[in-house]
C-alpha positions in Angstrom: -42.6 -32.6 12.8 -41.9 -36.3 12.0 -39.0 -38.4 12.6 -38.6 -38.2 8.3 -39.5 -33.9 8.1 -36.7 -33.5 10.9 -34.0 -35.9 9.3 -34.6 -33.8 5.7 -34.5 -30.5 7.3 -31.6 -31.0 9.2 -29.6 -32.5 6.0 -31.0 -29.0 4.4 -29.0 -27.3 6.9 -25.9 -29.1 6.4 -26.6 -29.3 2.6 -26.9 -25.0 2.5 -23.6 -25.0 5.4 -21.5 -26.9 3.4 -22.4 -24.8 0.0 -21.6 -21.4 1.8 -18.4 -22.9 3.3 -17.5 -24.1 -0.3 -17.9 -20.8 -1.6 -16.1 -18.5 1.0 -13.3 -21.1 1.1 -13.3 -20.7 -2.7 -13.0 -17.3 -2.6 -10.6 -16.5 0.1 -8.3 -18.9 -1.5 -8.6 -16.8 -5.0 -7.8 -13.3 -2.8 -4.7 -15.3 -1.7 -3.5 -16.2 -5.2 -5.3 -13.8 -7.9 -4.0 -10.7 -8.4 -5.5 -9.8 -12.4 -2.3 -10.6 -13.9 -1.1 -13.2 -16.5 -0.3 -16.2 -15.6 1.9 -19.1 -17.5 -1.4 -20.5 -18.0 -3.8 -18.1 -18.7 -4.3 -14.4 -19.8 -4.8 -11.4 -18.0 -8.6 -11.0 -19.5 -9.7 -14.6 -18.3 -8.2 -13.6 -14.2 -9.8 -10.7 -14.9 -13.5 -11.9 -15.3 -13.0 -14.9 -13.3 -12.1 -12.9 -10.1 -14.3 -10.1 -10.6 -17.7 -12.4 -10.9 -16.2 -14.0 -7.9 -16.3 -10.8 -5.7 -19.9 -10.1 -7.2 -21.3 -13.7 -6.0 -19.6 -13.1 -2.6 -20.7 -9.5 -2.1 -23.7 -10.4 -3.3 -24.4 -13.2 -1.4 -22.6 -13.3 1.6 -21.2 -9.1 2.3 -20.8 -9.3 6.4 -18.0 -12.5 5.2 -17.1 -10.7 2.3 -16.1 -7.5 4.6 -14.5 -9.8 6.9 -12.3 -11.5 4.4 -10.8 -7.7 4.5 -9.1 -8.9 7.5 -7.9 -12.6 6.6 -4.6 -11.9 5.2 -5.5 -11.5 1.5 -3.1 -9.6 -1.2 -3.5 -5.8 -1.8 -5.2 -6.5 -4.8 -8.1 -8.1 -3.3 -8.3 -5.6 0.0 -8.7 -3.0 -2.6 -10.7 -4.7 -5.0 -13.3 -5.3 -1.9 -13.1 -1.8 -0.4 -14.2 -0.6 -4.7 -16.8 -2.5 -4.0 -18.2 -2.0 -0.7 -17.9 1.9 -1.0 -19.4 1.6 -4.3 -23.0 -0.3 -3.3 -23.1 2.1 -0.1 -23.3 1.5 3.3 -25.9 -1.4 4.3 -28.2 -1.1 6.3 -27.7 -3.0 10.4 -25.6 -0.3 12.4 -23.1 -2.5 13.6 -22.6 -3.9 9.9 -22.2 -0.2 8.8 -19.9 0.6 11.4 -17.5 -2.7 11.5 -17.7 -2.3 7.3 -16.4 1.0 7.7 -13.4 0.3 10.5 -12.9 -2.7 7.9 -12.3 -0.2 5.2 -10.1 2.3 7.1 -8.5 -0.5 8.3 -7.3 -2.1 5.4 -6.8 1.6 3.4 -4.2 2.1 6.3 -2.1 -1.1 5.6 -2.3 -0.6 2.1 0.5 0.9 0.3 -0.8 4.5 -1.0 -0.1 4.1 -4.3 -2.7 1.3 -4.9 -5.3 3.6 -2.2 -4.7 6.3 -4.7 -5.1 4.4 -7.7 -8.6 2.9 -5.6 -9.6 6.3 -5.6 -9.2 7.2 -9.1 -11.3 4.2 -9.6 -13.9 5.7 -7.8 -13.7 9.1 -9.6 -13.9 7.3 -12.9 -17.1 5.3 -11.8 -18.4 8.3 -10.2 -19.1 7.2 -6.9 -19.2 9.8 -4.7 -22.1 9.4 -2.1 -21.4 10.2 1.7 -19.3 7.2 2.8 -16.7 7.4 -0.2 -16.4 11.3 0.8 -15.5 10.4 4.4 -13.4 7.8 3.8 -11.6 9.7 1.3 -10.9 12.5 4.0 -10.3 10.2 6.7 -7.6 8.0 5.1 -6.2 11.4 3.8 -6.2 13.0 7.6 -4.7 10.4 9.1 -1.6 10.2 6.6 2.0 10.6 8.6 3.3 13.5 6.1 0.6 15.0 4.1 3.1 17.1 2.2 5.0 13.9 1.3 2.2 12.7 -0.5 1.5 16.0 -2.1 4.7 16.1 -3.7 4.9 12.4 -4.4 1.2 11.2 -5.8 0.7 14.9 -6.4 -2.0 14.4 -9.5 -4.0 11.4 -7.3 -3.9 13.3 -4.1 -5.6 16.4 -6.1 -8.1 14.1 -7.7 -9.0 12.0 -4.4 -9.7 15.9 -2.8 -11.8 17.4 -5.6 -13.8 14.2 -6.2 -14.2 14.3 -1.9 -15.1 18.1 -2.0 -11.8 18.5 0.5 -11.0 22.0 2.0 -6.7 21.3 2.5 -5.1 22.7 5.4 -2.1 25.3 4.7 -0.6 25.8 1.5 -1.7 22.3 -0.1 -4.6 24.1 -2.0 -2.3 26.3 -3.7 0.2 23.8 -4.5 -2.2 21.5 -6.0 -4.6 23.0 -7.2 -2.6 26.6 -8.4 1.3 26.2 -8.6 2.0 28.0 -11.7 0.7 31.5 -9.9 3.0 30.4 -6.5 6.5 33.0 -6.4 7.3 30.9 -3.0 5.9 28.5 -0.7 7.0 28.7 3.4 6.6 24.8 3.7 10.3 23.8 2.5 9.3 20.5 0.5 6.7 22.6 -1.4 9.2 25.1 -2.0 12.3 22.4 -3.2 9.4 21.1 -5.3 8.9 24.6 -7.3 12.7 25.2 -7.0 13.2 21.9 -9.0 11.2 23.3 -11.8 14.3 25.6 -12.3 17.4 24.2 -10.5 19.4 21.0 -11.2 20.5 21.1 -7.5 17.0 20.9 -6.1 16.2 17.9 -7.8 17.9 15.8 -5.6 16.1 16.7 -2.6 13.3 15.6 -4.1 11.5 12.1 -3.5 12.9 9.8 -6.6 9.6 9.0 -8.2 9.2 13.0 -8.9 13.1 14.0 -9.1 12.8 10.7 -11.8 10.7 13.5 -14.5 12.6 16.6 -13.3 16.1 15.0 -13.8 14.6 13.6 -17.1 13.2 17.4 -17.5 16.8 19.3 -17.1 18.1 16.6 -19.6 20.6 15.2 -16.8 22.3 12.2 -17.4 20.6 8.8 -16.5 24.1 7.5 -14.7 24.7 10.7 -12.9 20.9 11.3 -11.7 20.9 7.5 -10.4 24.1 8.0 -8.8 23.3 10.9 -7.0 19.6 10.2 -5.9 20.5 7.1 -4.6 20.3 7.9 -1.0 16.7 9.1 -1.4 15.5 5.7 -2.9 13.7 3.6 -1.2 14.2 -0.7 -1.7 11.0 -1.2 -4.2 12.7 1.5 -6.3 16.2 0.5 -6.1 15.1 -3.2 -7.0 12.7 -1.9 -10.1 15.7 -0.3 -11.9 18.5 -2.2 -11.1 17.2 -4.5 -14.3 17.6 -1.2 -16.9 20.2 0.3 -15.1 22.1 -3.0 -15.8 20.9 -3.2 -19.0 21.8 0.9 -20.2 25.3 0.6 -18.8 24.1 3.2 -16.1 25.4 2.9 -12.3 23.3 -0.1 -10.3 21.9 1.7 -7.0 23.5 -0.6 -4.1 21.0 -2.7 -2.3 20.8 -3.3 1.4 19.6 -6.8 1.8 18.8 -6.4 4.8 15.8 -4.1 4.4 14.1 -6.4 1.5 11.3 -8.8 2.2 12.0 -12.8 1.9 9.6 -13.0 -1.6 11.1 -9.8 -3.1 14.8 -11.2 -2.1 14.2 -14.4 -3.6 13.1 -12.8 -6.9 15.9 -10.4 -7.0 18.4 -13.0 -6.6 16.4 -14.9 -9.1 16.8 -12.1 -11.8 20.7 -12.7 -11.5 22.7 -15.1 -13.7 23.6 -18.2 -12.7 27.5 -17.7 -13.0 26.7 -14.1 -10.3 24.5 -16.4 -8.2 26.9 -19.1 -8.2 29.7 -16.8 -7.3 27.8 -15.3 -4.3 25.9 -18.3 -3.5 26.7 -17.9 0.3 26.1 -14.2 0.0 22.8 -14.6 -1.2 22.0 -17.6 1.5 22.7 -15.7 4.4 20.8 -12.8 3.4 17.8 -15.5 2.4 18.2 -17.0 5.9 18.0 -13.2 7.6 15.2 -12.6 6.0 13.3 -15.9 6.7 13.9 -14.7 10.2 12.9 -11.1 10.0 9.4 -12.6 8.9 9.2 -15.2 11.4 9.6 -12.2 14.0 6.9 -10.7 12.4 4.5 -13.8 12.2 6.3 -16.6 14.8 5.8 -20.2 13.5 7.4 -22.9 15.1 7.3 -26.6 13.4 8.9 -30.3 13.8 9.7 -32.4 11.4 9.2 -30.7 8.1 9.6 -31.4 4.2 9.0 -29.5 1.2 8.2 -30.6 -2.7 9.0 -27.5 -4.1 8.1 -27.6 -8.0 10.9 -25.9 -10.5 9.4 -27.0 -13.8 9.5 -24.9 -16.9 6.2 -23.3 -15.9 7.2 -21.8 -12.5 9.1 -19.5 -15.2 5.5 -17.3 -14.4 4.7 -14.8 -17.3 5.7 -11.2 -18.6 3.9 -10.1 -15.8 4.3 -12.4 -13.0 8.2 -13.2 -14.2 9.6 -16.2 -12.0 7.4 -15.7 -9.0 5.9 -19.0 -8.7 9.4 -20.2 -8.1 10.6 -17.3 -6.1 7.8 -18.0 -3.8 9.2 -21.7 -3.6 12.6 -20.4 -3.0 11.3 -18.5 0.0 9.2 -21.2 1.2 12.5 -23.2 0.9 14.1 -20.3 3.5 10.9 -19.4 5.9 10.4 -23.5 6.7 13.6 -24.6 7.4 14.1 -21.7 9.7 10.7 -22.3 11.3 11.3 -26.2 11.7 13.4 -28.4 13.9 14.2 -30.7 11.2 14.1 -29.8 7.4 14.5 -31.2 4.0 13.9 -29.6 0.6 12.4 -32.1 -2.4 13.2 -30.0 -5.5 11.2 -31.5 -9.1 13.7 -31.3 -11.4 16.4 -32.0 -8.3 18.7 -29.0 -7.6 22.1 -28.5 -6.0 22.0 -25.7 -3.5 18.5 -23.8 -3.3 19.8 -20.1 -4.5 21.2 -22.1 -8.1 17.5 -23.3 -8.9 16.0 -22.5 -12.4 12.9 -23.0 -14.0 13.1 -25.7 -16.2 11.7 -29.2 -17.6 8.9 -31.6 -17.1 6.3 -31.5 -13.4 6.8 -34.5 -11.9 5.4 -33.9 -8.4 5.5 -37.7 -7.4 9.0 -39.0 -7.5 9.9 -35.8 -4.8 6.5 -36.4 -2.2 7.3 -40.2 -2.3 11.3 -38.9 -1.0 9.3 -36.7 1.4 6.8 -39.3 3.1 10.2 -42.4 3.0 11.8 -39.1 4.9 8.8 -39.6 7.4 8.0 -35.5 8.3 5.0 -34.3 10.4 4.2 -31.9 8.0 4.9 -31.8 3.9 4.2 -28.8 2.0 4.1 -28.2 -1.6 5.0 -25.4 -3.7 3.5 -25.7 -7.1 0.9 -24.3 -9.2 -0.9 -27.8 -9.7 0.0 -28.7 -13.5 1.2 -32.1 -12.7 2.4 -33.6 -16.6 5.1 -36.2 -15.9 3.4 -38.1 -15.1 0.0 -36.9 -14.8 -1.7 -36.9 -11.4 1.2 -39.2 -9.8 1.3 -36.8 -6.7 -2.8 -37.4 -6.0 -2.1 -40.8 -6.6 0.8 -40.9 -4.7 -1.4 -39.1 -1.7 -4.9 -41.1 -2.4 -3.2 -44.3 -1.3 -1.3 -43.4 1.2 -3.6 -41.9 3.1 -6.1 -45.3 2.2 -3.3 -47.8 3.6 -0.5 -46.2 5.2 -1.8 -43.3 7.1 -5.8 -43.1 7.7 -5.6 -41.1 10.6 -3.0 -38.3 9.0 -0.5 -38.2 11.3 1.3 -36.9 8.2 -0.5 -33.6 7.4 0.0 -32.5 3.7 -0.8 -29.4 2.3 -0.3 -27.8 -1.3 0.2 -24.1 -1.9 -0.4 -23.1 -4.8 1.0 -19.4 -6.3 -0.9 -19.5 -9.4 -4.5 -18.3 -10.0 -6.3 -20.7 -12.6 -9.3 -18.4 -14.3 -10.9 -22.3 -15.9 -11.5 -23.4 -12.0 -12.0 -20.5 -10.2 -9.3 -21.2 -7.5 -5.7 -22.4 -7.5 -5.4 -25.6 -9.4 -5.5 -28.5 -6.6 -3.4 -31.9 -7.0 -6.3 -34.0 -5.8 -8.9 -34.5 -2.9 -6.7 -36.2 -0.5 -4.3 -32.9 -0.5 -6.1 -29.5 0.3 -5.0 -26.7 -1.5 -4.5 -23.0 -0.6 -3.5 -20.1 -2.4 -0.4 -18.5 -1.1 0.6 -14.5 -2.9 3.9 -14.8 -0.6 6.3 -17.1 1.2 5.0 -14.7 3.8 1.9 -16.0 3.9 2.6 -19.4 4.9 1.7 -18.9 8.5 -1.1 -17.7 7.8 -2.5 -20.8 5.1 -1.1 -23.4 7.3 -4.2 -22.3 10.0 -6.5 -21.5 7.1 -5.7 -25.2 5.4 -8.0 -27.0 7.6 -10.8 -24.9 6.1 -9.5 -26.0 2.9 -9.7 -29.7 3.7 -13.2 -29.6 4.4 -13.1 -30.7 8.0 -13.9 -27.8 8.9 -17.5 -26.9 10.0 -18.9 -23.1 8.4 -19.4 -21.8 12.2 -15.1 -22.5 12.7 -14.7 -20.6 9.7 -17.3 -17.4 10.5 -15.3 -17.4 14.2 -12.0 -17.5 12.5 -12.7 -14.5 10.4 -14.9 -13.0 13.2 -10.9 -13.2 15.2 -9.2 -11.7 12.6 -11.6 -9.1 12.3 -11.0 -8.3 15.7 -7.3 -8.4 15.4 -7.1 -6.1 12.5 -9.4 -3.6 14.1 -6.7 -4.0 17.6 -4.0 -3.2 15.2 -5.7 -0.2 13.9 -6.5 1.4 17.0 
């Protein structure tokens, strides 16, 4: 081969390389962000197509990395939009594909929360995919639950259709109960038998999990005020924090809520949701709790920093949608929280300016420039940026701001920049970036950030495809740990 043939081939390579890392970087960095909901700037219909054709190319193109990005930290929505589709094309081919696929699967179905493994498969009953490796995934995820009977009594209607679509032969009583309760005159299990009590007793109701005492209570015609009050203790935090809002708004008792048992995002949006007048009044309440939090997760995921700064955008669009309602700036209020725990030195750039953190409100014009020029006078190691990329005020300052000083001030990046982005845009195919000279991740949660600060080098480009197949390869082998 001449000196010319070898020079071409080998810029081939790097040509084909560089493609595949463009695309899996692309695509991990939608699972972060996309979730199929609307977004301030787009509807539900455009996320939807966008991230669907997405997963096609990838599977399609790529399936051992599409598997593996099962075990990169994506949201739920993703894990169980790529477990759909791996049990519905069947198992491929190579053993050890066909076996790490499948520990990939049971993997992420065990870290899932049930509901959305339930609603998975009812997906798969509706498509009618039933061949071998859906049945025994199916019966595997339902053998290894912790309380069978829970689930019974709690998903009842998606635990009978996950066993009849998987052919299922239940243990004890749970045929009779799901399949024929009506003919039942007693059960020995005791939650199967509160369950058929609660058909015809007030009383039992309330030893019943709240999602199904919810439609009994509702059945007996008791009282919305009374039921909350008294089913209280058998709520768990998701459900006390979903209808605090109409329990507020009927004039019915507000369940208490232990901060202490809610996760930093979900905190940050709850206090959020309060007026600024309550969050005002308990403005040190609420930033204690914020700071316990941020520290709960970084005991969970350690992270220790320097010198750090944040651009945290609070424009009118981090309002989010109907759907997504103030997360974009819940998940910069977090942020805000997690970093300044995790650093040594901290400083929060708010755009438009804010007081104290918890009294932030989604409002005005994006101007990401004024705060990141603050941020680099402030001289940090590290500057992160919260915002879902729609830079108005003026347009593309912040790239501009970045392009040149990384030209003249800073060409060897001691100051490493990195934009997080919360928002899914459908037009682009990824979150919406500021501009070249800052990568851009997608981040579901202020959880996450540990995570996309080791996955931003990826996003910068510097990255070679063989770092990135090793650093999934890793995680692959951590999830599977975890598992086990």
């Amino acid at each position: 081969m001449s000196w010319k043939a070898r020079k071409e081939h080998v810029e081939r390579v790097e040509r084909v390389e560089r493609v595949e890392r463009e695309d899996l970087v692309m695509f991990i960095n939608a699972c972060f962000a996309c979730t199929r909901q609307q977004e301030f700037y787009s509807t539900s219909e455009s996320q939807a197509i966008t991230i669907e054709f997405l997963h096609e190319y990838i599977l399609g193109n790529y399936r051992r990395l599409y598997a593996r990005t099962l075990a990169g930290g994506i949201n739920h929505f993703n894990q169980a939009l790529i477990a759909l589709n791996l049990l519905q094309v069947g198992a491929p081919n190579n053993g050890a594909d066909r076996r790490e696929e499948g520990a990939l699967i049971a993997g992420a179905l065990k870290r899932l929360p049930p509901q959305r493994v339930f609603s998975l498969f009812a997906t798969l009953r509706e498509r009618r995919v039933n061949n071998r490796r859906t049945r025994a995934t199916i019966r595997k995820y339902l053998s290894e639950r912790k309380d069978p009977i829970f689930d019974a009594i709690k998903y009842r209607g998606k635990v009978r259709a996950a066993s009849a679509h998987a052919h299922l032969k239940l243990p004890g009583e749970l045929g009779a109960f799901l399949f024929d309760l009506k003919k039942q005159a007693r059960f020995n299990t005791d939650l199967l038998e509160r369950f058929r009590q609660a058909h015809y007793s007030k009383e039992a109701v309330y030893t019943l999990p709240f999602t199904v005492a919810e439609g009994l209570a509702e059945k007996h015609g008791v009282p919305r005020d009374e039921f909350l009050a008294r089913i209280a203790d058998k709520m768990t935090m998701g459900e006390k924090l979903r209808v605090q809002k109409s329990a507020a708004r009927s004039g019915a008792t507000t369940p208490s809520v232990d901060f202490s048992r809610i996760p930093l995002t979900k905190l940050a949006l709850y206090i959020l949701a309060q007026s600024i007048a309550q969050r005002r009044e308990r403005c040190a309440e609420f930033s204690a709790a914020m700071r316990e939090a941020a520290a709960r997760t970084l005991r969970r995921a350690p992270l220790r920093l320097g010198r750090v700064a944040t651009v945290l955008d609070s424009s009118y669009s981090s309002a989010g949608s109907s759907e997504k309602r103030r997360r974009p700036l819940g998940v910069a209020l977090a942020a805000s929280f997690l970093l300044g725990e995790a650093s040594q030195a901290y400083r929060a750039f708010w755009s438009p300016h804010v007081g104290d953190d918890i009294l932030v409100r989604a409002k005005g014009q994006t101007n990401l420039a004024t705060p990141l020029l603050d941020a680099l006078d402030w001289a940090p190691d590290l500057i992160v940026i919260i915002s879902d990329g729609f830079e108005n005020d003026p347009p593309l300052g912040a790239a501009e701001v970045a392009r040149k000083y990384r030209r003249d001030l800073d060409p060897k990046g001691r100051v490493e920049i990195v934009h997080m982005n919360p928002v899914f845009d459908a037009e682009n195919y990824a979150p919406r970036a500021i501009g070249a000279a800052i990568p851009t991740v997608g981040v579901r949660d202020a959880e996450d950030i540990p995570t996309m600060l080791g996955f931003a080098r990826f996003a910068s480009g510097s990255a070679p495809l063989g770092e990135l197949e090793a650093y999934l390869a890793l995680r692959v082998q951590d999830l599977l740990k975890g598992a086990a």
